[in-house]
N, C-alpha and C positions, 0 to 999 in steps of 0.2 A: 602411297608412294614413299620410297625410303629413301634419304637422304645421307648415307652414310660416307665418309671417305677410306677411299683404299690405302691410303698413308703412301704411295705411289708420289711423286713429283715426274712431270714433265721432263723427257730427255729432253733437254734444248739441243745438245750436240748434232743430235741426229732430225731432229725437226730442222736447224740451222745447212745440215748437209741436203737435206731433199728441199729447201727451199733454193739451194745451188743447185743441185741436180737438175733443177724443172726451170733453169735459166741457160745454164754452161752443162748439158749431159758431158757431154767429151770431157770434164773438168774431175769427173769422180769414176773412178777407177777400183772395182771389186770392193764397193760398200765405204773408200778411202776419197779423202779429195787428193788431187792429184797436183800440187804447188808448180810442178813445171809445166804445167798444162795452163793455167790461170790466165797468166798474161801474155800469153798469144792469144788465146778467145777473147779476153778483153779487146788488146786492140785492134783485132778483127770485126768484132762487133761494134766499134766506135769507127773505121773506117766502112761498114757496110751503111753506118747510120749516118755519117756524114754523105756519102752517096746518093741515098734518099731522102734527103734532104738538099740536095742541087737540085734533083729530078725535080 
């Protein structure tokens, strides 16, 4: 077993953007995040969770 490294580092940016992605899809737009799109699904998603949470 070989243990070598690829001198590579971790994109955070894009690890950071598909962890938005896989919360807020509507929120990234062609590979970009999308800033005016943010906080309408924000508090869309805090108004649906308040919701069920009466329920």
């Amino acid at each position: 077993m070989s243990n070598k490294i690829d001198g590579l580092s971790m994109n955070l940016e894009q690890a950071n953007l598909d962890k938005l992605r896989s919360v807020f899809p509507e929120c990234v737009s062609e590979g970009k995040l999308d800033c005016l799109v943010i906080p309408v699904s924000v508090r869309l998603a805090k108004s649906e969770s308040a919701v069920l949470e009466r329920s």
